[in-house]
C-alpha positions in Angstrom: 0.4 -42.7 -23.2 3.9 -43.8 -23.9 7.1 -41.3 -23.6 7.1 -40.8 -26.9 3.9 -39.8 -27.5 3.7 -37.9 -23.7 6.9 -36.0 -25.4 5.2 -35.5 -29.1 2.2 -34.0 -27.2 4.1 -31.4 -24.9 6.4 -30.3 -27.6 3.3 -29.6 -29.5 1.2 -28.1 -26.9 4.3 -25.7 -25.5 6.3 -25.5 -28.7 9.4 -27.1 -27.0 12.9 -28.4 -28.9 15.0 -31.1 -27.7 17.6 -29.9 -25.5 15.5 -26.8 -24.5 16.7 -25.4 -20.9 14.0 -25.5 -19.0 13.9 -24.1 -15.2 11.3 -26.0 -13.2 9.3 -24.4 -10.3 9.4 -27.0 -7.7 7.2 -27.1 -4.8 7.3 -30.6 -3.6 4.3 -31.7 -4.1 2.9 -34.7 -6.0 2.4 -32.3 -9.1 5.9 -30.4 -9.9 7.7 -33.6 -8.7 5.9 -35.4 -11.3 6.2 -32.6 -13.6 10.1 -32.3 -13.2 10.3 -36.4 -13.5 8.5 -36.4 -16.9 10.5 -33.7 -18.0 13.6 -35.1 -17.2 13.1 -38.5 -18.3 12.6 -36.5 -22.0 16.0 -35.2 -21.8 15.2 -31.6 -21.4 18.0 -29.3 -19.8 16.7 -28.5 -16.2 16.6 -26.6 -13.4 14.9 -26.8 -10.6 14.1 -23.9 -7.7 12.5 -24.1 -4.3 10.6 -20.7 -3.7 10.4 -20.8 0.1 7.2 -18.7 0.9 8.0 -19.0 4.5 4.2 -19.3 5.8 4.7 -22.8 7.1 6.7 -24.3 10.0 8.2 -27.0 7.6 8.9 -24.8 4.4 13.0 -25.4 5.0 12.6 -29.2 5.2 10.4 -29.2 2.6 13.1 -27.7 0.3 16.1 -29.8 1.6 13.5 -32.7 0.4 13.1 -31.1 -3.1 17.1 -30.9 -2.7 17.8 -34.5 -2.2 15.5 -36.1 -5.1 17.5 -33.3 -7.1 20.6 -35.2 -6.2 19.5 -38.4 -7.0 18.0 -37.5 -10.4 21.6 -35.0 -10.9 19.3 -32.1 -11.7 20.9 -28.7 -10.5 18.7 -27.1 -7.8 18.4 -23.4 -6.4 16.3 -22.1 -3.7 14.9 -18.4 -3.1 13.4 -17.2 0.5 10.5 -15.0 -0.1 8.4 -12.6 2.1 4.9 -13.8 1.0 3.3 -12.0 4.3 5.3 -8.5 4.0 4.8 -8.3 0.6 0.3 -9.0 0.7 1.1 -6.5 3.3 2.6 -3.7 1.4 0.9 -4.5 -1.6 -2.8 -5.1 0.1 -3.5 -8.0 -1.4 -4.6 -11.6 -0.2 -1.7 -14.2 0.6 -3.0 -16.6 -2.3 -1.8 -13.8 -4.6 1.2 -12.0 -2.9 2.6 -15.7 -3.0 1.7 -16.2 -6.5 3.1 -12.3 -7.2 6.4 -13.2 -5.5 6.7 -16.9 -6.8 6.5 -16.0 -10.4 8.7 -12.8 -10.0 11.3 -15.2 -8.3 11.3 -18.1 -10.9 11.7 -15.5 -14.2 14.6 -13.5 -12.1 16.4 -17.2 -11.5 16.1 -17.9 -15.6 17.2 -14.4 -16.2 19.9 -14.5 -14.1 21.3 -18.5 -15.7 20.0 -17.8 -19.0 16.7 -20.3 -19.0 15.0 -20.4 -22.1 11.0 -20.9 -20.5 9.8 -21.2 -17.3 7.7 -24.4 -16.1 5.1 -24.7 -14.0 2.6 -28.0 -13.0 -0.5 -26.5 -13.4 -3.0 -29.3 -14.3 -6.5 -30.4 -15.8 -8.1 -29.8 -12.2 -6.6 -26.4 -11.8 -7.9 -25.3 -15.1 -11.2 -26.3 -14.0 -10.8 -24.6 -10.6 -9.1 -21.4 -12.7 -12.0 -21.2 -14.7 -14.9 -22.2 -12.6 -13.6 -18.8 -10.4 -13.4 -16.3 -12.8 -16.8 -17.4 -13.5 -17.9 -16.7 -9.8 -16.3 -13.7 -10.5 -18.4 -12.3 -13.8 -15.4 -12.8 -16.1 -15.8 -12.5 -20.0 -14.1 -14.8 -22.2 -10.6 -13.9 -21.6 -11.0 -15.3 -17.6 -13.2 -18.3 -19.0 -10.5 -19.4 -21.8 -7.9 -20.9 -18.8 -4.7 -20.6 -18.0 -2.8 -21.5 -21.9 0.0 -24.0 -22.5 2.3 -21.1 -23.6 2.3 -18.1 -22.7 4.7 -15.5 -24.3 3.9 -12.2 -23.4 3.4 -11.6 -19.6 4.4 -9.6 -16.8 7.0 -11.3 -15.4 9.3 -10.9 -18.0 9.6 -9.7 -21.9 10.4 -12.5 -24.0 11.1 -16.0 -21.7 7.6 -18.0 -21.8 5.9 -19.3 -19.1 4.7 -23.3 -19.9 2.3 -25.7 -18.6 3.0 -29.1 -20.0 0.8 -31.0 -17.8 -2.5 -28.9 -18.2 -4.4 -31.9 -19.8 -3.3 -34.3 -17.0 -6.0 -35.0 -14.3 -4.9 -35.2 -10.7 -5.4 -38.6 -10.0 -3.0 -39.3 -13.5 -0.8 -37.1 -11.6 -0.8 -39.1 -8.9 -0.5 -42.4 -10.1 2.5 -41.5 -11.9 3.9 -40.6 -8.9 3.4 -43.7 -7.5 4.1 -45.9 -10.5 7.7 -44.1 -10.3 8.2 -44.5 -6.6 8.0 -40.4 -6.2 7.7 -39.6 -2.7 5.8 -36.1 -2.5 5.2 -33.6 0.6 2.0 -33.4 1.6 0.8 -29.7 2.3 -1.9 -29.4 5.2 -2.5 -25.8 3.7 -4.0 -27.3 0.4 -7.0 -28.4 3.1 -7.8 -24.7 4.6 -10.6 -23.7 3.1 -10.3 -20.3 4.2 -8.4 -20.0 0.8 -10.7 -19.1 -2.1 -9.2 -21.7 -4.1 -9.1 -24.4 -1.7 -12.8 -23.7 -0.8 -13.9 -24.1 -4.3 -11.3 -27.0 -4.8 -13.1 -29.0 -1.9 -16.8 -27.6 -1.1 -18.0 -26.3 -4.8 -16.8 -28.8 -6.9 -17.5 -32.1 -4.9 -21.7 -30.4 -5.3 -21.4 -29.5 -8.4 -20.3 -32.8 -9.3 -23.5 -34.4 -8.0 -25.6 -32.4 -10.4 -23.1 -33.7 -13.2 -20.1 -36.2 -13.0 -19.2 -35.0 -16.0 -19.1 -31.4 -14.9 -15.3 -31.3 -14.9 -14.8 -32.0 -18.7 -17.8 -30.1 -19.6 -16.1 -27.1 -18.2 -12.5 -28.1 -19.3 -14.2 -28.6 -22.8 -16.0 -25.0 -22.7 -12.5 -23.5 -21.9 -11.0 -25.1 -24.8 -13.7 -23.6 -27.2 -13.8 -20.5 -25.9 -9.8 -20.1 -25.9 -10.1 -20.7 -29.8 -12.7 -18.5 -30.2 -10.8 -15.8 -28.0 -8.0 -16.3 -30.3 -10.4 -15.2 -33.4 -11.2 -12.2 -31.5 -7.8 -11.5 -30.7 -6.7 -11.4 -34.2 -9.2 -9.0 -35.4 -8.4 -6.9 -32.2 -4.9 -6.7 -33.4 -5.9 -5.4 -36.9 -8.8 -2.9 -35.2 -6.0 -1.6 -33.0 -3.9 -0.6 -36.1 -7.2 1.3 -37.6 -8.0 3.5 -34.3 -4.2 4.2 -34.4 -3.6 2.3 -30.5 -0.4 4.1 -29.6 1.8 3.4 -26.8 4.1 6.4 -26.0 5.5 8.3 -23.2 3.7 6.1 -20.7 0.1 6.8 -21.6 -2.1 5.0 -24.5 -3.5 6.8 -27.3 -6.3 6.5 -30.0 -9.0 7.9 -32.3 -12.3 8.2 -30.3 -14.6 7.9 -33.6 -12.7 4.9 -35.2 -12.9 3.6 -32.1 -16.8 4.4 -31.3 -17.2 2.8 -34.6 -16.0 -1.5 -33.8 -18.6 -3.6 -32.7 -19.0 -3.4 -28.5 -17.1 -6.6 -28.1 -13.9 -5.5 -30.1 -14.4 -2.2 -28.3 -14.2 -4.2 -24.8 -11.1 -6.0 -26.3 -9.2 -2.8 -27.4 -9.7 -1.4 -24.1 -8.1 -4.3 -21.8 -5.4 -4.3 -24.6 -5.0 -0.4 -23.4 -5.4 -1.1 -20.1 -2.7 -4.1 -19.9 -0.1 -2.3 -21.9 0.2 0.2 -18.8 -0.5 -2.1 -16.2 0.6 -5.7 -17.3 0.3 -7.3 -13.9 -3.1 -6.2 -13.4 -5.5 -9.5 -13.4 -8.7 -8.5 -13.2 -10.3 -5.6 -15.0 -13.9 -5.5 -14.3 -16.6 -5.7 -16.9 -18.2 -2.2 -15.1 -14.9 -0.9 -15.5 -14.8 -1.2 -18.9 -18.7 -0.7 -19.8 -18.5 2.8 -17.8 -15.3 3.9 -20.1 -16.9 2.9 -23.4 -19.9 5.4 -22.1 -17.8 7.9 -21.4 -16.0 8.0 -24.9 -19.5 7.7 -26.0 -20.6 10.8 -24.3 -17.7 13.5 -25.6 -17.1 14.9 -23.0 -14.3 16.6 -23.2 -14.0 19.1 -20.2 -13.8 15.9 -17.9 -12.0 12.6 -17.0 -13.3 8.9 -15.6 -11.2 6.8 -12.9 -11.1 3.4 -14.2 -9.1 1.6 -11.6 -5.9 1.2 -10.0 -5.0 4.8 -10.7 -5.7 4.9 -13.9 -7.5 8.0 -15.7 -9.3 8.2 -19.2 -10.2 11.7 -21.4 -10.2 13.4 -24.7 -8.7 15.1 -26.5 -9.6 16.5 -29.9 -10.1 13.3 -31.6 -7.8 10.8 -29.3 -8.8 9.0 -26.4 -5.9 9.1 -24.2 -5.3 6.5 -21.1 -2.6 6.8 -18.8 -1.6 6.9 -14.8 -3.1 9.5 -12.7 -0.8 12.7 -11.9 1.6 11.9 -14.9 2.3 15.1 -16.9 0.3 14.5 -20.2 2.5 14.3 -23.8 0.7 14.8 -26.9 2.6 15.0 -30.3 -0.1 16.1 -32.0 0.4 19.1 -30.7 2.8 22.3 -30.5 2.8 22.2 -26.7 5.5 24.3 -24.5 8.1 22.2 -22.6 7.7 24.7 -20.1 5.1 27.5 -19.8 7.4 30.8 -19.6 7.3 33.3 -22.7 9.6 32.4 -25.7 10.7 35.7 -27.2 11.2 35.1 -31.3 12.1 37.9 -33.6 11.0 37.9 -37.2 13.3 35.4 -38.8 13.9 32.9 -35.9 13.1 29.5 -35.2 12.8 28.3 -31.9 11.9 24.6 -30.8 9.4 24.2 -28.3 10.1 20.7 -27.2 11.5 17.8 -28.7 8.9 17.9 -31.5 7.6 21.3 -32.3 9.1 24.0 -33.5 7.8 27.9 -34.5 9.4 30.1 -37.1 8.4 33.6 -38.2 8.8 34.8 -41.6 8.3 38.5 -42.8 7.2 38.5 -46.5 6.7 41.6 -48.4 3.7 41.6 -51.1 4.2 43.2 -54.6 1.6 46.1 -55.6 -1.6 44.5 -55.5 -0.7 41.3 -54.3 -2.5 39.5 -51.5 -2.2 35.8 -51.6 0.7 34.4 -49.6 0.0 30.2 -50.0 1.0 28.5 -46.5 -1.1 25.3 -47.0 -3.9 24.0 -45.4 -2.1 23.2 -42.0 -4.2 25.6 -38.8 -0.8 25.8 -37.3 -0.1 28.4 -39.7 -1.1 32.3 -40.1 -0.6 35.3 -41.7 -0.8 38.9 -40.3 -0.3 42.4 -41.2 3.7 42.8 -40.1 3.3 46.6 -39.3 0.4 45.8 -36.9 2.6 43.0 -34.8 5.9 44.7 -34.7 9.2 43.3 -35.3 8.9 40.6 -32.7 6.2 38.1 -31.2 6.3 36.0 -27.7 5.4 32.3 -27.5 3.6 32.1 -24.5 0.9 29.5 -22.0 -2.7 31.2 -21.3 -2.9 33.2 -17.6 -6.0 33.5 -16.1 -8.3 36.3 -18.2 -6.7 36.1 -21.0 -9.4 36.8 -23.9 -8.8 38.0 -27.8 -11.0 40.0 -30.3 -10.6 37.4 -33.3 -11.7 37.9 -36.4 -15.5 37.4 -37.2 -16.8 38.5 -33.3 -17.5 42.0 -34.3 -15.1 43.8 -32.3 -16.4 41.5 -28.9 -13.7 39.7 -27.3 -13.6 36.2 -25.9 -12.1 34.5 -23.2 -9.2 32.1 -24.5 -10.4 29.3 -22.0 -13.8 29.6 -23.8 -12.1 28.8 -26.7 -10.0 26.4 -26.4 -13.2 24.4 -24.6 -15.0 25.3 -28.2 -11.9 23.6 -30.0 -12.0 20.2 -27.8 -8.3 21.1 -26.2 -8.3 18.8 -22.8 -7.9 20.4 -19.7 -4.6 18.4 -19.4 -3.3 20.4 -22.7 -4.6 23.7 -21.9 -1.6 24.9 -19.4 0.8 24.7 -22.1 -1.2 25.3 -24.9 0.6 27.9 -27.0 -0.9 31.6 -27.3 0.9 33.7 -30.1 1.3 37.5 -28.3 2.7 40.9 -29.3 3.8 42.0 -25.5 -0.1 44.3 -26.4 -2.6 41.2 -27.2 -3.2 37.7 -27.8 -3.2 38.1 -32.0 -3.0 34.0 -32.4 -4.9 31.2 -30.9 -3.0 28.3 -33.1 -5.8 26.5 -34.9 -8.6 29.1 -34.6 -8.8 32.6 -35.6 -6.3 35.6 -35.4 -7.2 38.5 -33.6 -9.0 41.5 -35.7 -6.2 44.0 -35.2 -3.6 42.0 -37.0 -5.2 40.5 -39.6 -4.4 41.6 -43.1 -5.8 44.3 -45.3 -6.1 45.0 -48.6 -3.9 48.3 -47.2 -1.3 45.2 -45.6 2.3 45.2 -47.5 4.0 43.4 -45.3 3.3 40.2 -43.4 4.5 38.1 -41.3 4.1 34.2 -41.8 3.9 32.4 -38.3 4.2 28.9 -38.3 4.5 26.1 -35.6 5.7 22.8 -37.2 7.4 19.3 -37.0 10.4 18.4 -37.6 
């Protein structure tokens, strides 16, 4: 390929303008050196950076190296230390990752901080094949098997600079003989032999077999990636219009959405619209296991709403009502649905006040007086309205959370009362709601369970004249 064409193909493929500011991550080997060549002979505006991981003897050196080609092509350089071994400590995590974790986190920091526009990295044809080949040792679907893309815009590492790979459909050994055809002297990095690295030990033990079965193998599996990314991006689309039918609301830190809508997709979009939950409150997570996901489409399935499932990494899934709700263990649950007390003391409310209950709700009470022979007061269809005899409440009612044996006589149970737990199980209300759940009391009884029945001694009569109109509502 000539420049022109190498430049007409990574514009394309990463959607880059002349005179884009690019910063380079620059290791030293024979594939960012290449990498920040090729790019620099195509007049992009560069900057390289060194992230030292520390883990070898000659790390510094190997820097001052990437420094002084830097020089000589007058490309501006920076360099970041990072603790690759405190970090996999602190984090538990292998070294592979914590050194992927803190190279990434280092390079999109750097273009923050000098205003890059994307961040570029030399990943290559033979990674993408190793990349792929081990998320299918590791029983991934077709988001693992798709690759690493060209372009990626929305990641963890930062909100809206992309992360690109202009030399994914270069091969190694093109790699490499552009290196030498330019006279680029690379470091060679003894680590890239250990095969006590996962990657290394597929890099030089799995491949070289499989490739006796196949010398093809590496484009047949470079090939698959490409189809399957296409595909993957059909799916995607209709995952993105799915998402806007089950009502996939991120809010408050926790995830959202109707449990039947959802019950209805097909199982694959249903897998989809789950990692799409899953990532929006834990974008750095990489690998979310198919069991993982199969077990929390089971128990959406099952309705159980009394309980919760642990997916992973802290992460808890229930229902409530008609919503699935996903969010971090031990955060305080926020539903709007709802007219939930900010804080479960009693709220004292006199006939003709209006309180607010958080930043949502709000509750009113209204006395009404009914002409002779009147007894239809309209408050509309909404079950976070009633009406009761005003004589048989008094002139004022408390807002207040359930203690432990509450129970009502509603209407309909024939004088028997009920425990209010009991019913709030009956009407789906998750245990996460239940503690500030509003009960509707006259300083006697429990007369209103919002969204089930009032009690029987305050509901009205034909002998009622007065009544009082409670109502919780949004504002």
């Amino acid at each position: 390929m000539n420049q022109n064409a190498i430049k007409f193909h990574i514009r394309q493929t990463c959607n880059l303008q002349d005179g884009t500011s690019i910063l380079v991550g620059v290791s030293g080997g024979t594939d960012s050196l290449a990498l920040l060549h090729l790019l620099n002979q195509l007049r992009f505006n560069l900057t390289a950076v060194y992230v030292d991981h520390a883990l070898r003897p000659t790390s510094f050196q190997d820097g001052q190296h990437v420094l002084a080609l830097c020089k000589s092509w007058k490309i501006p350089y920076l360099s970041e230390t990072v603790d690759v071994k405190g970090y996999a400590e602190e984090k538990k995590l292998s070294i592979e990752e914590a050194a992927r974790d803190l190279r990434y986190k280092c390079l999109f920091e750097i273009a923050t901080r000098i205003g890059a526009e994307t961040v570029a990295v030399a990943h290559h044809a033979d990674d993408q094949v190793e990349t792929v080949l081990m998320h299918l040792l590791r029983g991934s679907g077709m988001s693992g098997l798709r690759g690493m893309p060209y372009r990626m815009e929305h990641h963890a590492w930062h909100d809206s600079i992309p992360l690109i790979r202009p030399l994914l459909s270069w091969w190694k050994e093109d790699i490499e003989a552009y290196c030498r055809e330019h006279q680029i002297a690379a470091i060679q990095d003894e680590s890239n032999q250990d095969i006590s690295f996962y990657r290394n030990r597929i890099r030089l033990t799995l491949i070289p077999e499989l490739l006796s079965f196949n010398p093809d193998f590496k484009t047949g599996l470079l090939r698959l990636s490409t189809i399957l990314k296409d595909d993957f991006e059909v799916l995607e689309g209709i995952t993105e219009i799915q998402a806007e039918q089950i009502d996939l609301t991120f809010a408050h830190g926790q995830v959202t959405f109707l449990s039947a809508e959802f019950l209805a997709q097909p199982r694959s979009i249903q897998r989809m619209l789950l990692r799409k939950a899953i990532a929006s409150l834990q974008p750095t997570l990489r690998d979310i296991g198919f069991d993982a996901i199969e077990r929390s489409i089971d128990f959406i399935e099952s309705q159980n709403f009394s309980g919760q499932m642990d997916i992973l990494k802290g992460l808890v899934l229930f229902l409530d009502q008609d919503r699935c709700v996903l969010m971090e263990m031990g955060q305080t649950y926020i539903c709007d649905t709802l007219p939930l007390l900010e804080k479960p003391i009693p709220y004292p409310i006199s006939v003709g006040e209006c309180i607010s209950l958080n930043t949502n709700w709000w509750f009113e009470v209204q006395r009404f007086k009914l002409d002779d022979g009147q007894q239809e007061v309209q408050t509309g269809p909404d079950s976070f309205s009633a009406i009761v005899d005003a004589e048989a409440c008094g002139s004022q009612v408390w807002i207040r959370a359930m203690q432990p044996g509450d129970r009502m006589a509603a209407v309909g149970l024939c004088g028997h009362s009920q425990k209010i737990s009991d019913i709030l199980i009956n009407q789906k209300i998750s245990r996460w709601v239940r503690p500030v759940y509003p009960m509707v009391w006259n300083e006697r009884e429990i007369i209103w369970v919002p969204g089930y029945r009032i009690a029987e001694t305050v509901k009205k009569t034909p002998a009622t004249r007065q009544v009082l109109i409670l109502k919780f509502f949004k504002k």
